[in-house]
MDAnalysis code that builds the backbone (N, CA, C; Angstrom):
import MDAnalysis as mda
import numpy as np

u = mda.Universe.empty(192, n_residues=64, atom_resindex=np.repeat(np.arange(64), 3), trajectory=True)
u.add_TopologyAttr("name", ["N", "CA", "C"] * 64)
u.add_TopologyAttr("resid", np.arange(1, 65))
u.add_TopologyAttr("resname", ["UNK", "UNK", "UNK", "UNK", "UNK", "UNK", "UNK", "UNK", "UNK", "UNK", "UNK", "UNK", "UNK", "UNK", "UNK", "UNK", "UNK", "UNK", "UNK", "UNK", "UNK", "UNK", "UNK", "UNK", "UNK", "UNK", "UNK", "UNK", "UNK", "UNK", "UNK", "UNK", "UNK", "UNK", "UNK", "UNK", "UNK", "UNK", "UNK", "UNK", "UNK", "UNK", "UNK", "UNK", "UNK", "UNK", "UNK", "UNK", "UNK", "UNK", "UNK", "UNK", "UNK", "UNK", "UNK", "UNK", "UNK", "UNK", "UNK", "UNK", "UNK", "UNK", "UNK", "UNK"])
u.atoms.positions = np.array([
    [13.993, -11.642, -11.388],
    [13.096, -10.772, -10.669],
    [13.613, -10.647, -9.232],
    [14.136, -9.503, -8.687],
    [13.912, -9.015, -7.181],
    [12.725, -8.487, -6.668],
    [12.652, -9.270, -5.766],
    [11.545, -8.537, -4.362],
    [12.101, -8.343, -3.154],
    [11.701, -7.102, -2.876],
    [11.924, -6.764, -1.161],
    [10.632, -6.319, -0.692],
    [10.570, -6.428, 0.656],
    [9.624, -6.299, 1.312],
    [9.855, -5.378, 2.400],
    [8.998, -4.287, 2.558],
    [9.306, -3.489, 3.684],
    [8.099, -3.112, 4.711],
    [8.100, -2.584, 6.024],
    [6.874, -2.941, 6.826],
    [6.551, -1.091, 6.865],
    [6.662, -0.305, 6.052],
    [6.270, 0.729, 5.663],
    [6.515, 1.663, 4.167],
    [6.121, 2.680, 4.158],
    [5.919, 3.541, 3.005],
    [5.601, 4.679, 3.252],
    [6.289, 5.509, 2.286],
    [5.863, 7.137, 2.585],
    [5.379, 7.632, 1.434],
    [3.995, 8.261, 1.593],
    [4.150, 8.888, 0.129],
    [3.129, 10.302, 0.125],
    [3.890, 11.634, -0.071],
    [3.617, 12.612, -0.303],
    [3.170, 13.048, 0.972],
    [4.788, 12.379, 1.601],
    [4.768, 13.315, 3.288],
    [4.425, 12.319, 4.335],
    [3.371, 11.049, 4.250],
    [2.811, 10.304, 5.136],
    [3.489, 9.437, 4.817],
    [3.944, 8.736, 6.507],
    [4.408, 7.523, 6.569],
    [2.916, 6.578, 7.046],
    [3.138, 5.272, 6.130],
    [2.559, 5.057, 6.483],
    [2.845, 3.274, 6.623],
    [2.734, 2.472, 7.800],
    [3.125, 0.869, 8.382],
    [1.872, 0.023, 7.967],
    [2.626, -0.905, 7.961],
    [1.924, -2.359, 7.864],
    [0.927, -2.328, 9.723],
    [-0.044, -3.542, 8.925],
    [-0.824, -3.776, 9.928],
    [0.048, -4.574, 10.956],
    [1.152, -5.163, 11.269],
    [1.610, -6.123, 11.600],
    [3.207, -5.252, 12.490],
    [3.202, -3.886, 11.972],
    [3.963, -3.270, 12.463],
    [3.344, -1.993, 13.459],
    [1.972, -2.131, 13.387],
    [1.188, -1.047, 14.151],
    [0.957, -1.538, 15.237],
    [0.898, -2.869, 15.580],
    [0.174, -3.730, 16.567],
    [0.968, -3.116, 18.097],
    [0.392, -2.958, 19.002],
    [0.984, -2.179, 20.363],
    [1.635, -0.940, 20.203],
    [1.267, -0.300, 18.907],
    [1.190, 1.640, 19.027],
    [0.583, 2.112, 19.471],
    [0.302, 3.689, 20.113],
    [-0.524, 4.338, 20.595],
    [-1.035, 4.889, 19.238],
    [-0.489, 4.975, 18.122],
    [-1.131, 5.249, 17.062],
    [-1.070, 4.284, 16.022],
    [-2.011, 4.388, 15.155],
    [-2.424, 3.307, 13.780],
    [-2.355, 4.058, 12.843],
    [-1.849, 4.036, 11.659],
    [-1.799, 4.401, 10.525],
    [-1.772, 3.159, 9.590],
    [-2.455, 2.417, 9.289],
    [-2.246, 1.346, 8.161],
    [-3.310, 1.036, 6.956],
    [-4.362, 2.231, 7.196],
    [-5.394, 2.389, 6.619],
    [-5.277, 2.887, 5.290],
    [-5.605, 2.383, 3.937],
    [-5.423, 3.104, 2.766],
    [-6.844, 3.109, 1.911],
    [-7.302, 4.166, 1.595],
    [-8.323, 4.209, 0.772],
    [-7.953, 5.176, -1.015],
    [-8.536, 4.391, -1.850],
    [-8.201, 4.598, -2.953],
    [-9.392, 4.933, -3.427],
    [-9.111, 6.598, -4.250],
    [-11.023, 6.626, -4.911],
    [-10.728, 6.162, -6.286],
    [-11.800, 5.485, -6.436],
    [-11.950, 4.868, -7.505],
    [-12.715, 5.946, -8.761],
    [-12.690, 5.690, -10.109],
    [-13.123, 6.599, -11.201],
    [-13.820, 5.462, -12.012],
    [-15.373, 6.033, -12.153],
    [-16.280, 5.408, -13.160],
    [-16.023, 6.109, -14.728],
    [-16.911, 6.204, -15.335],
    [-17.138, 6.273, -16.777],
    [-18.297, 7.724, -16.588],
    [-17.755, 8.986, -17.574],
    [-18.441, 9.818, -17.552],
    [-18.269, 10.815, -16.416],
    [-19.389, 11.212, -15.561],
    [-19.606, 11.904, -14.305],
    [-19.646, 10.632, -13.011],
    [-19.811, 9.638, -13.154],
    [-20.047, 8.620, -12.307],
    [-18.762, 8.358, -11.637],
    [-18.400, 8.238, -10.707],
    [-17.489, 7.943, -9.732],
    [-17.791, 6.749, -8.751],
    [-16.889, 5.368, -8.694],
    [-17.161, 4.262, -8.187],
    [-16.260, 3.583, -7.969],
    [-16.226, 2.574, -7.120],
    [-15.323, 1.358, -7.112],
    [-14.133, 1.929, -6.327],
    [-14.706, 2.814, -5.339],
    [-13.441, 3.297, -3.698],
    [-13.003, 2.271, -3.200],
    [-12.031, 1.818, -3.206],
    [-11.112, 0.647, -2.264],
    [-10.881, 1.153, -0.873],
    [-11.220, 0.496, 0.061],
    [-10.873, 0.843, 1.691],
    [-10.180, -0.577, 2.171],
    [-9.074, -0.236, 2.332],
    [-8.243, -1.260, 2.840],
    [-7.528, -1.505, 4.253],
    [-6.708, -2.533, 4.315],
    [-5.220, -2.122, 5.497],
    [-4.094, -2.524, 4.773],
    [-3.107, -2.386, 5.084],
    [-1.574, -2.744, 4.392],
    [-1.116, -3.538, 5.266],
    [-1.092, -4.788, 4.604],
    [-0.391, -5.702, 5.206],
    [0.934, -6.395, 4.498],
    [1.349, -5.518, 3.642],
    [2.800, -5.609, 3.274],
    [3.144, -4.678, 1.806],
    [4.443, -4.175, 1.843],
    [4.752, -2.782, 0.491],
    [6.029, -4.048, 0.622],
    [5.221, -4.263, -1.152],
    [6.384, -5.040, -1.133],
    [7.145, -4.275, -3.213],
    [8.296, -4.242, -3.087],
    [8.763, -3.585, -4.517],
    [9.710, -4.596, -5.183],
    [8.959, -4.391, -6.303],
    [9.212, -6.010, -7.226],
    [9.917, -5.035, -8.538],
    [10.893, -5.755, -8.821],
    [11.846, -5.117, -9.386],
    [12.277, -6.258, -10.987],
    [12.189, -5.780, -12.355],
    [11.784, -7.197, -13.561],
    [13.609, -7.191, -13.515],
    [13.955, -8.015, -14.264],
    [15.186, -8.457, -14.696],
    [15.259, -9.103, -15.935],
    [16.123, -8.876, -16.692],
    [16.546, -10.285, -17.806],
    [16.383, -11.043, -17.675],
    [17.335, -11.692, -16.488],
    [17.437, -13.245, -15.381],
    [16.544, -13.856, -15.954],
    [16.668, -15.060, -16.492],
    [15.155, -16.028, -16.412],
    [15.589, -16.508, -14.556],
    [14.054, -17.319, -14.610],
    [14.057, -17.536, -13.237],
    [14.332, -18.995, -13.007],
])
């Protein structure tokens, strides 16, 4: 298994940093909200977060 770790991400145009890489910007971007999907018409379970690390984990053969 590889992991890397990176202190941002872009996706569909927005960059967007770790909490830990925003610290003394004039701007913040580290905010991620995810809508969540219930059962039926019901809609629930919105995640509001911060990113405090994009990390991309990569499987292998390798045993470990």
């Amino acid at each position: 298994m590889l992991v890397k770790c990176f202190c941002g991400y872009t996706a569909d145009g927005i960059w967007f940093h770790t909490k830990a890489r925003n610290q003394g910007k004039a701007t913040y971007n580290c905010g991620v909200c995810i809508k969540g999907i219930g059962k039926g018409n019901e809609v629930g379970g919105d995640y509001y977060g911060v990113l405090y690390a994009v990390l991309c984990v990569e499987f292998t053969d390798e045993p470990i």
